[in-house]
TIPA-707595 format. One record per atom (N, C-alpha, C, O): residue in one letter; z negated, y negated, x negated; residue number from 1. Coordinates in pm, whole numbers, plus 50000, padded with zeros to 5 digits. Atoms other than C-alpha are relative to their C-alpha. Layout:
% TIPA-707595
<r resn="a" c3="Z" c2="Y" c1="X" resi="NUM"/>
...
END
This chain:
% TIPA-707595
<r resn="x" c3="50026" c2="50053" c1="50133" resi="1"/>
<r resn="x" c3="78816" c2="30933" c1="53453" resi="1"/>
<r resn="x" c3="50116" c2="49910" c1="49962" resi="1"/>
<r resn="x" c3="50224" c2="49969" c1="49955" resi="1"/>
<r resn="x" c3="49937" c2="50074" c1="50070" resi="2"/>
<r resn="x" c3="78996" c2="30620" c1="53315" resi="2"/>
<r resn="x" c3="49982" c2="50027" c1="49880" resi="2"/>
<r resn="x" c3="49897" c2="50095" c1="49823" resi="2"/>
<r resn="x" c3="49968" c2="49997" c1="50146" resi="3"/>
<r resn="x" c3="79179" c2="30540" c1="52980" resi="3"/>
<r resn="x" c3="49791" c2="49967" c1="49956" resi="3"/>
<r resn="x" c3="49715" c2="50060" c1="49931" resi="3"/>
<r resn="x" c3="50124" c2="50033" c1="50097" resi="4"/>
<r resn="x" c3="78810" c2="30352" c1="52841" resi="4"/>
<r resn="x" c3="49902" c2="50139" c1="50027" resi="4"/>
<r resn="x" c3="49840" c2="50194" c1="49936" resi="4"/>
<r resn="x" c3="50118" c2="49944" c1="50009" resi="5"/>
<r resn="x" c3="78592" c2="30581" c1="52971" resi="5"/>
<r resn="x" c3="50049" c2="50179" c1="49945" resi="5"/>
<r resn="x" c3="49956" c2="50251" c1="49909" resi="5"/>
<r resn="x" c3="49932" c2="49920" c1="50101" resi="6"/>
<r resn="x" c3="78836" c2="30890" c1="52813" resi="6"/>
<r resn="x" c3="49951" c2="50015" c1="49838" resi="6"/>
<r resn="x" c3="49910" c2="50091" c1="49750" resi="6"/>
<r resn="x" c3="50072" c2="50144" c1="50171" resi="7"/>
<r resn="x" c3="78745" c2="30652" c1="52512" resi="7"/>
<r resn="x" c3="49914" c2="50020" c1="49952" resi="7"/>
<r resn="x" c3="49906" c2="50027" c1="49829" resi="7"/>
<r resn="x" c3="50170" c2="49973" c1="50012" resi="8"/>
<r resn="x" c3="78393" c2="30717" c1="52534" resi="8"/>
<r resn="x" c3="49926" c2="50122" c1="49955" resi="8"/>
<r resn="x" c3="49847" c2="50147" c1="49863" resi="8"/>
<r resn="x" c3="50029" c2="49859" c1="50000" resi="9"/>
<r resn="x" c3="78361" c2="31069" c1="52619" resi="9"/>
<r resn="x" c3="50024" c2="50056" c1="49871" resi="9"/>
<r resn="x" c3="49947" c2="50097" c1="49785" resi="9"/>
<r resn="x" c3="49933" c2="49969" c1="50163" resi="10"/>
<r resn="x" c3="78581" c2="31148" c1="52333" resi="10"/>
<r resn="x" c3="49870" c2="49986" c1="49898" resi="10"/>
<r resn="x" c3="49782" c2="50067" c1="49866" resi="10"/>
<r resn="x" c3="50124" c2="50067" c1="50103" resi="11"/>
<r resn="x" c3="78353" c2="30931" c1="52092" resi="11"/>
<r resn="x" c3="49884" c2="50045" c1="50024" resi="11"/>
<r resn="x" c3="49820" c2="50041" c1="49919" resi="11"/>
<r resn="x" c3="50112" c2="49925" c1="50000" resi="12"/>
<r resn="x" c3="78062" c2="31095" c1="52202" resi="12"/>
<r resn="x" c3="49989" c2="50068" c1="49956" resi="12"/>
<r resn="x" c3="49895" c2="50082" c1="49878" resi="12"/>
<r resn="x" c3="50004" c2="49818" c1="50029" resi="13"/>
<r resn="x" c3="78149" c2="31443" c1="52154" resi="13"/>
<r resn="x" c3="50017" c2="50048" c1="49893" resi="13"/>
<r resn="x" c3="49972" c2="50154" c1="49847" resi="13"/>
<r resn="x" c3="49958" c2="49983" c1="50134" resi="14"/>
<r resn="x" c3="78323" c2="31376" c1="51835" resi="14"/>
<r resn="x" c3="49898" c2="49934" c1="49940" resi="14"/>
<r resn="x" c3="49838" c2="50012" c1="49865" resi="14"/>
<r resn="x" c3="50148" c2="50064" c1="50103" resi="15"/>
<r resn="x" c3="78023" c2="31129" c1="51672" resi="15"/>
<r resn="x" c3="50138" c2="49932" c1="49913" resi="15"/>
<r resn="x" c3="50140" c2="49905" c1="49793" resi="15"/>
<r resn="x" c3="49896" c2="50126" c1="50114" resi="16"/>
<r resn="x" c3="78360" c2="30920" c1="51555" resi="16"/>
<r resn="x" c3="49975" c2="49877" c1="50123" resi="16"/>
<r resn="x" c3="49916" c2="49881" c1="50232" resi="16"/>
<r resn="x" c3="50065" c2="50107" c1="49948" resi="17"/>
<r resn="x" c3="78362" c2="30557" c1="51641" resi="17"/>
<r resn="x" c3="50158" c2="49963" c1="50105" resi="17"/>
<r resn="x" c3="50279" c2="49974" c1="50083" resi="17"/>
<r resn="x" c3="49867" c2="50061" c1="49888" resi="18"/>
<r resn="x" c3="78589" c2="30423" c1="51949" resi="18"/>
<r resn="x" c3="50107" c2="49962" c1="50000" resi="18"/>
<r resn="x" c3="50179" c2="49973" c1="50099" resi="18"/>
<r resn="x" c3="49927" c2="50065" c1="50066" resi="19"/>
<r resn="x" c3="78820" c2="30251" c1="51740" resi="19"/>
<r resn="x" c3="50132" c2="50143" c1="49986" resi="19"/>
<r resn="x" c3="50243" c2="50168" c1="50033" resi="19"/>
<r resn="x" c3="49955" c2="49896" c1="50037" resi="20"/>
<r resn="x" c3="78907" c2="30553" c1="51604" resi="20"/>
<r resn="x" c3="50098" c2="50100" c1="50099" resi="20"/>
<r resn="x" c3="50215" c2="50137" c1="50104" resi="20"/>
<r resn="x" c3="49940" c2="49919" c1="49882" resi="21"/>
<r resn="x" c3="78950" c2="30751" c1="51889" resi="21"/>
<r resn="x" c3="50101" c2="49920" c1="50081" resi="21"/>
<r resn="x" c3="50166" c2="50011" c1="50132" resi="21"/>
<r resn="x" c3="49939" c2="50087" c1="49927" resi="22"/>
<r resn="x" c3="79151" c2="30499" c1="52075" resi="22"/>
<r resn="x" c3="50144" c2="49989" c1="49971" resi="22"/>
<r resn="x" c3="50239" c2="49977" c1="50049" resi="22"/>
<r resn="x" c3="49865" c2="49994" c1="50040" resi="23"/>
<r resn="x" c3="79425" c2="30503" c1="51810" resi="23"/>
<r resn="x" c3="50049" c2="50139" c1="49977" resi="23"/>
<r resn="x" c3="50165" c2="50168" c1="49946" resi="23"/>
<r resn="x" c3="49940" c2="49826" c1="50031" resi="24"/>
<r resn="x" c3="79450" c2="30886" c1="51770" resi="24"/>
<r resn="x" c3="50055" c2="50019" c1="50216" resi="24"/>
<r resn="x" c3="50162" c2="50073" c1="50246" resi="24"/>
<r resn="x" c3="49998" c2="50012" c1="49887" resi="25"/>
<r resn="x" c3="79454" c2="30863" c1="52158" resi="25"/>
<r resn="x" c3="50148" c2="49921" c1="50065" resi="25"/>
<r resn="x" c3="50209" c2="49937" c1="50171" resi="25"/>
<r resn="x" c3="49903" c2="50155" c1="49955" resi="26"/>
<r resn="x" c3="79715" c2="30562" c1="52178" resi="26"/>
<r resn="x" c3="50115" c2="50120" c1="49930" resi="26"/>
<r resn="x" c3="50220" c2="50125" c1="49995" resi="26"/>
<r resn="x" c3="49905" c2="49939" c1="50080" resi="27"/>
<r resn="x" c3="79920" c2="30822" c1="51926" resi="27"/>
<r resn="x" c3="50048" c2="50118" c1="50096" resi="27"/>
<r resn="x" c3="50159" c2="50123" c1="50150" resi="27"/>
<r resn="x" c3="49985" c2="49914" c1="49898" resi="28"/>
<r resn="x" c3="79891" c2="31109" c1="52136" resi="28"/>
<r resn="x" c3="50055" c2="49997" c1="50059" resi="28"/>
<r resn="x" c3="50152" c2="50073" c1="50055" resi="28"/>
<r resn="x" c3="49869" c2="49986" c1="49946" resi="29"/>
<r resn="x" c3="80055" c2="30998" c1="52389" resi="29"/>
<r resn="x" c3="50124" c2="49930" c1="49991" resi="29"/>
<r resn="x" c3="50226" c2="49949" c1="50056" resi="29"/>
<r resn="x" c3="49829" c2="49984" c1="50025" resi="30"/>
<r resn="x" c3="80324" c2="30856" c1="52258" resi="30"/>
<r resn="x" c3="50102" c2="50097" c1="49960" resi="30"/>
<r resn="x" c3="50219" c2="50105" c1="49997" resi="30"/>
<r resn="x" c3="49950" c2="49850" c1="50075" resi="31"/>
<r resn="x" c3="80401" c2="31183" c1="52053" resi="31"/>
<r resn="x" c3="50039" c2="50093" c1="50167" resi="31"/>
<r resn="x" c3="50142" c2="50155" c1="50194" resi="31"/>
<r resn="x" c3="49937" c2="49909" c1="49858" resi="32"/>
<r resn="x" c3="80404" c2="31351" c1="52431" resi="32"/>
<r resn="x" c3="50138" c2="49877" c1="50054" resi="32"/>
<r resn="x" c3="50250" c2="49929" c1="50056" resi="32"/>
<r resn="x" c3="49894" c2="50112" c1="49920" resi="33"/>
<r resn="x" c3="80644" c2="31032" c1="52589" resi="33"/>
<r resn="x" c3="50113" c2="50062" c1="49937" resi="33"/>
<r resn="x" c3="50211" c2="50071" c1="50011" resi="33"/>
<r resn="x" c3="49897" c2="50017" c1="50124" resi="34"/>
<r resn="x" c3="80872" c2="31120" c1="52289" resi="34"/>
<r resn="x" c3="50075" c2="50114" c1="50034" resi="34"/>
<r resn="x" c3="50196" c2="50114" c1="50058" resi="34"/>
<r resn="x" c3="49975" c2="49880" c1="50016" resi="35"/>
<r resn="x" c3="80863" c2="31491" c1="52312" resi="35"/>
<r resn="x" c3="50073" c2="50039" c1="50184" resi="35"/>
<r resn="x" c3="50163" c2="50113" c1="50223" resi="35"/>
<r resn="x" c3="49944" c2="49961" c1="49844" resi="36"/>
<r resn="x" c3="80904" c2="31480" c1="52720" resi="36"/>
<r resn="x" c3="50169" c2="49891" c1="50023" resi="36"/>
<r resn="x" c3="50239" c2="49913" c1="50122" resi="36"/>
<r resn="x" c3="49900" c2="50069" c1="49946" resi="37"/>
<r resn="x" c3="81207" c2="31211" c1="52710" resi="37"/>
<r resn="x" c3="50098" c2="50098" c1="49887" resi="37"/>
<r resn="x" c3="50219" c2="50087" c1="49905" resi="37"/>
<r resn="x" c3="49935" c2="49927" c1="50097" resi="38"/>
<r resn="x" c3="81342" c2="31440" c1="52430" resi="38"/>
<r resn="x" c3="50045" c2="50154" c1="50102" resi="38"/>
<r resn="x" c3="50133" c2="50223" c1="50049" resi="38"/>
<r resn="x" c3="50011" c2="49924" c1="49897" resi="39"/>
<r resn="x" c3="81332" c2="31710" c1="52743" resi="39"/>
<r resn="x" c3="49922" c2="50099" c1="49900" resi="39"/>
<r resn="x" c3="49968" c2="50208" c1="49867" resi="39"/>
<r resn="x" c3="50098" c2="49824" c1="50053" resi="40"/>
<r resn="x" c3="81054" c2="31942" c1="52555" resi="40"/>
<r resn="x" c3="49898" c2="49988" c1="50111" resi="40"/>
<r resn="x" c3="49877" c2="49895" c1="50189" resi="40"/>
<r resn="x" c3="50092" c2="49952" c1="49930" resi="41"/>
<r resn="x" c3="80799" c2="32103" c1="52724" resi="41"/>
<r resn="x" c3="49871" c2="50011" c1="49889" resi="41"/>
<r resn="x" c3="49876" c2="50071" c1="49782" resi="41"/>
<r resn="x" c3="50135" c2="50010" c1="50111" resi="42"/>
<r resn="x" c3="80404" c2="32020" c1="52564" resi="42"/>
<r resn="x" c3="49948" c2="50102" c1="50090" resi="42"/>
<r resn="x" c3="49959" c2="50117" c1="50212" resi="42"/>
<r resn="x" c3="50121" c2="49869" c1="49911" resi="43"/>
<r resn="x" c3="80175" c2="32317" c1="52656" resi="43"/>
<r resn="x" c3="49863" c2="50020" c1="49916" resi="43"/>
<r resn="x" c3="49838" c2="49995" c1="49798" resi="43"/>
<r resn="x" c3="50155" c2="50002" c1="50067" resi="44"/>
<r resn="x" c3="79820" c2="32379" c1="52585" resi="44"/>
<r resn="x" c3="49954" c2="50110" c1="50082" resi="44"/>
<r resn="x" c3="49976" c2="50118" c1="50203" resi="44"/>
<r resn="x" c3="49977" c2="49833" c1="50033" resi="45"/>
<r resn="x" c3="79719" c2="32760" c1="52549" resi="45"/>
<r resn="x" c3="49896" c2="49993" c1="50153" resi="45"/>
<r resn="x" c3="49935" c2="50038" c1="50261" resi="45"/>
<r resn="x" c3="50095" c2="50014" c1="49911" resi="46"/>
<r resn="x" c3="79403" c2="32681" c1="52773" resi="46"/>
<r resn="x" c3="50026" c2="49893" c1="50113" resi="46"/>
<r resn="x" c3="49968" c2="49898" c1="50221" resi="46"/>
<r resn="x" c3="49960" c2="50119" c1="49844" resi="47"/>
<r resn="x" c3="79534" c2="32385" c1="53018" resi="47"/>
<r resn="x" c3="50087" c2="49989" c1="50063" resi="47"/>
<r resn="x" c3="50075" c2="49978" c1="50185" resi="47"/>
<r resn="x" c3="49865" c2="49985" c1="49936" resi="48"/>
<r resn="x" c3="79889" c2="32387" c1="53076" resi="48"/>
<r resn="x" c3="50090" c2="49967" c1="49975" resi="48"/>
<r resn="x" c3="50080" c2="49957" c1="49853" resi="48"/>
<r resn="x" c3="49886" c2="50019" c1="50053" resi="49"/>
<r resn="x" c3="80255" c2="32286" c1="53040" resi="49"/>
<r resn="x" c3="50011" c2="49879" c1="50088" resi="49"/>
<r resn="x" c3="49966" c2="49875" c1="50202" resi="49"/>
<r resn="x" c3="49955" c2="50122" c1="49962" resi="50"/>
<r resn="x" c3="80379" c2="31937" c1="53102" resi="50"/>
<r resn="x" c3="50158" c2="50048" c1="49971" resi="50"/>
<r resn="x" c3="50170" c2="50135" c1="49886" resi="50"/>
<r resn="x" c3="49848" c2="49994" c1="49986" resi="51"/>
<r resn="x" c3="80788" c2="31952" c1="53138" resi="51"/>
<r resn="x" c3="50040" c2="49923" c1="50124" resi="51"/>
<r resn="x" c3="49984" c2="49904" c1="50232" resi="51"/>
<r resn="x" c3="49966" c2="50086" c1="49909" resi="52"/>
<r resn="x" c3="81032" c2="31733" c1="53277" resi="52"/>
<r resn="x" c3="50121" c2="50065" c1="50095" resi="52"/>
<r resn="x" c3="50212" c2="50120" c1="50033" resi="52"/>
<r resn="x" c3="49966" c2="49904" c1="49913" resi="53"/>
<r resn="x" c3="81193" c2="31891" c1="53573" resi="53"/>
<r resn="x" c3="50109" c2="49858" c1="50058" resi="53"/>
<r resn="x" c3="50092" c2="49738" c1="50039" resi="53"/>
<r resn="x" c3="49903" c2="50127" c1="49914" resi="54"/>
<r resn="x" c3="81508" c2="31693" c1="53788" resi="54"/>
<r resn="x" c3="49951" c2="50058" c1="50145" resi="54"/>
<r resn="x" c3="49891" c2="50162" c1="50171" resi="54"/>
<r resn="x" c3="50048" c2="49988" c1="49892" resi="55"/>
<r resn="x" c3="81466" c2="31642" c1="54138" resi="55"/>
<r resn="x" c3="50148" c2="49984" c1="50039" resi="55"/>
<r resn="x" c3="50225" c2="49909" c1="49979" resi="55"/>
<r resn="x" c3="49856" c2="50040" c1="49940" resi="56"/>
<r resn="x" c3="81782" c2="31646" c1="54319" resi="56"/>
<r resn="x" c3="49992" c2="49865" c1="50147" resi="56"/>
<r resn="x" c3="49903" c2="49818" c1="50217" resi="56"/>
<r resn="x" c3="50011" c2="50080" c1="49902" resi="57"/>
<r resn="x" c3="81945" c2="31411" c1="54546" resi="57"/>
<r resn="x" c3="49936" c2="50048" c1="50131" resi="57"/>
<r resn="x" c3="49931" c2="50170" c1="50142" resi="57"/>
<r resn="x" c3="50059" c2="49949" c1="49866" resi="58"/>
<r resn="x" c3="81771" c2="31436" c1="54914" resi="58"/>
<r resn="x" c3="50011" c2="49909" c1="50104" resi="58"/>
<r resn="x" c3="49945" c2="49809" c1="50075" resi="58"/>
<r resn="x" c3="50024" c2="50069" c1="49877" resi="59"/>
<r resn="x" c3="81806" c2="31267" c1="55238" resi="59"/>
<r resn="x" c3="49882" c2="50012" c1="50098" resi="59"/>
<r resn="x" c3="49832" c2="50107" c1="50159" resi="59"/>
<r resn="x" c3="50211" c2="49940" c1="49940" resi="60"/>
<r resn="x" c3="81446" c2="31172" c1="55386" resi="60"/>
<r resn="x" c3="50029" c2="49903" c1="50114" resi="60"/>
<r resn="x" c3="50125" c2="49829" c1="50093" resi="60"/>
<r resn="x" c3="50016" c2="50041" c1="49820" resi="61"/>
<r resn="x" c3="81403" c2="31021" c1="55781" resi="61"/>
<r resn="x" c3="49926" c2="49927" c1="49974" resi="61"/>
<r resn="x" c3="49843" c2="49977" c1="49897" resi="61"/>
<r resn="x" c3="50090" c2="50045" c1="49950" resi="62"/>
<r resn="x" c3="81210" c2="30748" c1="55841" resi="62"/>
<r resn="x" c3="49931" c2="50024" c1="50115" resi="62"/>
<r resn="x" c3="49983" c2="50008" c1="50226" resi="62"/>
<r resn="x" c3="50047" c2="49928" c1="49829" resi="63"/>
<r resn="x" c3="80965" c2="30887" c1="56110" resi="63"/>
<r resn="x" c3="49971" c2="49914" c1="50117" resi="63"/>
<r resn="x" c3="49944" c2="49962" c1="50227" resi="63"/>
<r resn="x" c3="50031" c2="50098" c1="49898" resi="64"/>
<r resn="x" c3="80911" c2="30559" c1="56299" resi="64"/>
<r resn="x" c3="50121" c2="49976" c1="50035" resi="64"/>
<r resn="x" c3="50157" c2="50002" c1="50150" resi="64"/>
<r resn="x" c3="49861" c2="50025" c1="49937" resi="65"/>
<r resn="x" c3="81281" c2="30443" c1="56281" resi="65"/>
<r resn="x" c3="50104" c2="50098" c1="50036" resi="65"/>
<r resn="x" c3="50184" c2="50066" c1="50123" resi="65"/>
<r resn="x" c3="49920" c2="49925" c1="50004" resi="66"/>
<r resn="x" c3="81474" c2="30737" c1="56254" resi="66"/>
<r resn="x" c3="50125" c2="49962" c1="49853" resi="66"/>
<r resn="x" c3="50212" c2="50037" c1="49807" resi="66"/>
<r resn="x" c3="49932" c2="50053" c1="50113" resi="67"/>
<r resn="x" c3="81645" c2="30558" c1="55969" resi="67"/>
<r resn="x" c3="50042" c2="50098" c1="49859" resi="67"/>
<r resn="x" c3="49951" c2="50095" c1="49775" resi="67"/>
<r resn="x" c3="49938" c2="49945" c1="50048" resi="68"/>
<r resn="x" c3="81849" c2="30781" c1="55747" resi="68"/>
<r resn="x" c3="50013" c2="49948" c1="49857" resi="68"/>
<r resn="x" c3="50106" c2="49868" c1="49847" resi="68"/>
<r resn="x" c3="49958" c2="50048" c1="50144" resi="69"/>
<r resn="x" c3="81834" c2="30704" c1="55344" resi="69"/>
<r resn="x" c3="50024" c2="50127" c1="49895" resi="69"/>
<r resn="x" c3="49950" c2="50225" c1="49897" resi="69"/>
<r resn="x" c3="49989" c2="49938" c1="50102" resi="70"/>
<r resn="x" c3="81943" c2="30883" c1="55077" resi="70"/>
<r resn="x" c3="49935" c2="49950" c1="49871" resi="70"/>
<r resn="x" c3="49926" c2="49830" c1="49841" resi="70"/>
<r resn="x" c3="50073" c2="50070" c1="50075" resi="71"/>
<r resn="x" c3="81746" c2="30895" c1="54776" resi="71"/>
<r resn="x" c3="50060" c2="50111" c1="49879" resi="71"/>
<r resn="x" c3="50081" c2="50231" c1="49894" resi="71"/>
<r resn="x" c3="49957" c2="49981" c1="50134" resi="72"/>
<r resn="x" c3="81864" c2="30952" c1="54415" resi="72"/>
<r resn="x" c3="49965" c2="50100" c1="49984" resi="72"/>
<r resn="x" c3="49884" c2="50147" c1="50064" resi="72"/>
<r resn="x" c3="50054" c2="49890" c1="50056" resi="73"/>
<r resn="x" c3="81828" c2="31248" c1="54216" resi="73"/>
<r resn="x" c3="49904" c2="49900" c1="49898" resi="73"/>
<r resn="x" c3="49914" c2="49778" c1="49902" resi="73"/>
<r resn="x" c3="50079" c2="50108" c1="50069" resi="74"/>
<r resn="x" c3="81530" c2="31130" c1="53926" resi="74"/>
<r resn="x" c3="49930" c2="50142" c1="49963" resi="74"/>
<r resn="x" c3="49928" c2="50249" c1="50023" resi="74"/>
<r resn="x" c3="50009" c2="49895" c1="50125" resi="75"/>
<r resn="x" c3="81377" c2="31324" c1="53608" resi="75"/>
<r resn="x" c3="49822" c2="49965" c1="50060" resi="75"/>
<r resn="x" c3="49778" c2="49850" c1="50055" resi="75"/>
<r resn="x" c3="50154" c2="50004" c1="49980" resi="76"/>
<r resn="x" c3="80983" c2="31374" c1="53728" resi="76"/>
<r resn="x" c3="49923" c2="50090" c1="49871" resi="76"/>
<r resn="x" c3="49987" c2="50183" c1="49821" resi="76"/>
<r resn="x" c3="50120" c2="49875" c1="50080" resi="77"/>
<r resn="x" c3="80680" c2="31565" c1="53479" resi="77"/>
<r resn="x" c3="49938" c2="50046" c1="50080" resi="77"/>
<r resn="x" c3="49856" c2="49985" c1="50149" resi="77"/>
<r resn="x" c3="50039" c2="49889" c1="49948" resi="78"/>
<r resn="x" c3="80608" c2="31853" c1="53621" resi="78"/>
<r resn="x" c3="49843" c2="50051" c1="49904" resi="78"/>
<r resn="x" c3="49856" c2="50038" c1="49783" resi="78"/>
<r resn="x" c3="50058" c2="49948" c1="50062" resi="79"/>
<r resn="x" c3="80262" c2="32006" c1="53508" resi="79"/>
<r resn="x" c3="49973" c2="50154" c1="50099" resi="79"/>
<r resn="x" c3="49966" c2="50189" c1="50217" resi="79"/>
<r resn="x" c3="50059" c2="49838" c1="49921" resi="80"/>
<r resn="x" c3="80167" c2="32382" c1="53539" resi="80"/>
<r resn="x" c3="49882" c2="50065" c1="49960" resi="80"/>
<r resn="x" c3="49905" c2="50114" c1="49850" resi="80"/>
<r resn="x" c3="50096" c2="49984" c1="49971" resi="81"/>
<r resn="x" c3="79810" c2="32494" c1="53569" resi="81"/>
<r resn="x" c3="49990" c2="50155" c1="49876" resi="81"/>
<r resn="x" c3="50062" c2="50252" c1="49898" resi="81"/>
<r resn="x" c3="49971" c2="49898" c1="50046" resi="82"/>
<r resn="x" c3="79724" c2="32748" c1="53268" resi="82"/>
<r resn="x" c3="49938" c2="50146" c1="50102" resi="82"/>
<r resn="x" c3="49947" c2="50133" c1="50224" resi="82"/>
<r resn="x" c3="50082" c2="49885" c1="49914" resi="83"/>
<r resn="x" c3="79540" c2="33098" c1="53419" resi="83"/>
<r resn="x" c3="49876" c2="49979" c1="49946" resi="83"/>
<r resn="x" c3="49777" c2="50014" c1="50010" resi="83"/>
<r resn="x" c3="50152" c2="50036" c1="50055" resi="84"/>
<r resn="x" c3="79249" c2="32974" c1="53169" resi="84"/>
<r resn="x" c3="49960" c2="49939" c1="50118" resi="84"/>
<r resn="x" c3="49881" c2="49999" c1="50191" resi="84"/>
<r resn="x" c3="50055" c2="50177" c1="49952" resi="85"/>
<r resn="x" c3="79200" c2="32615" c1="53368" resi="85"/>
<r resn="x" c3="49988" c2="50074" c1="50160" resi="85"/>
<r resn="x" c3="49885" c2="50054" c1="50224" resi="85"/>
<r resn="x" c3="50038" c2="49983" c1="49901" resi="86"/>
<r resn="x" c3="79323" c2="32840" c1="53720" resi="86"/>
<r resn="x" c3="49882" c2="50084" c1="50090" resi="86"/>
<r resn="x" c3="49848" c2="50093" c1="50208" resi="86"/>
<r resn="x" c3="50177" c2="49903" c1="49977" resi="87"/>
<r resn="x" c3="78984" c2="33082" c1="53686" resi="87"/>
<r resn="x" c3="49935" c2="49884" c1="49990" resi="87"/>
<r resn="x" c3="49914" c2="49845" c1="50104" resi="87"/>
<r resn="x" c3="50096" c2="50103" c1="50005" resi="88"/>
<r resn="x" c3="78781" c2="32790" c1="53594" resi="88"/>
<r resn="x" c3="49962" c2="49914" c1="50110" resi="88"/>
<r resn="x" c3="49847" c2="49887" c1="50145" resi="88"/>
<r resn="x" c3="49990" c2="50070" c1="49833" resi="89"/>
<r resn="x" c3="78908" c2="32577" c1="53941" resi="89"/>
<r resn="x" c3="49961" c2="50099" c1="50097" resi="89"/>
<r resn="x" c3="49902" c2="50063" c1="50199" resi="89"/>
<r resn="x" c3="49987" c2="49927" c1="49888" resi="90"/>
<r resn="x" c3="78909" c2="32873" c1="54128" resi="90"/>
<r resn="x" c3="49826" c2="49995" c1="50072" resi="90"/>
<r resn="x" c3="49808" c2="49959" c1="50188" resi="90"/>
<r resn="x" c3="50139" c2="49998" c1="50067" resi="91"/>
<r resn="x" c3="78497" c2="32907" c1="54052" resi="91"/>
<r resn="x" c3="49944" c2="49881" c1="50061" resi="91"/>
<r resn="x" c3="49841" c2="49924" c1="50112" resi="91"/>
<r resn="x" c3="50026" c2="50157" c1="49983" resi="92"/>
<r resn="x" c3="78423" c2="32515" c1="54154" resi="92"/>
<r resn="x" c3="50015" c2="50034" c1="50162" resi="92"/>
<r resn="x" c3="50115" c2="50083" c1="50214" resi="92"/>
<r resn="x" c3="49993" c2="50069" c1="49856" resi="93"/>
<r resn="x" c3="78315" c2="32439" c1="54530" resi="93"/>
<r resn="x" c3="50106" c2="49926" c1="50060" resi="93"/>
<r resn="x" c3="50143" c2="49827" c1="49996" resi="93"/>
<r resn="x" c3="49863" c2="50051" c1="49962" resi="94"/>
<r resn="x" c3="78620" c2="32341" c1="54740" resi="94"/>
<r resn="x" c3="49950" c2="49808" c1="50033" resi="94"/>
<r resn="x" c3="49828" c2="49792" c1="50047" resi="94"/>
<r resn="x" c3="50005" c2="50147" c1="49977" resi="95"/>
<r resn="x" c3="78614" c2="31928" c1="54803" resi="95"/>
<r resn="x" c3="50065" c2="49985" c1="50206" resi="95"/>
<r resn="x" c3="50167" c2="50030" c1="50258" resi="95"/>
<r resn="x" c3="49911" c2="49988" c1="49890" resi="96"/>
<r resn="x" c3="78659" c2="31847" c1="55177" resi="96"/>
<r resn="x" c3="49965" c2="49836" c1="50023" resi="96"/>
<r resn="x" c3="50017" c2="49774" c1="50115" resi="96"/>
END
């Protein structure tokens, strides 16, 4: 699912008009950007926790050259799967 068609669904379900939804939407996530560069953790009781986790420095191989780089440490979002959302997946036909 893309941003427009997010857009849509929304506006359907709610019976508000696109417009609408688009800027409560556009708000949304800035309010998360804000809250995750602020280092909080957003969680949702039924879906899960977004938090920004560091990655440390690491040295990774190129497997063709053998080529040796080091690569920065760097602030990633981590999400974690609630136990609501992991019964719900569990339930769903595997994808192969």
């Amino acid at each position: 699912m893309n941003h427009n068609e997010l857009i849509t669904a929304l506006s359907n379900k709610m019976n508000v008009p696109k417009s609408v939804v688009a800027n409560l939407l556009e708000t949304t996530v800035s309010v998360f950007v804000e809250q995750l560069v602020e280092d909080k953790t957003i969680g949702f009781q039924s879906f899960g926790n977004f938090e920004v986790r560091k990655k440390e420095e690491r040295l990774s191989v190129h497997p063709n050259t053998q080529i040796r780089t080091l690569i920065p440490p760097k602030l990633v979002v981590n999400f974690k799967q609630s136990n609501i959302l992991k019964d719900k997946l569990k339930d769903l036909p595997h994808h192969e």
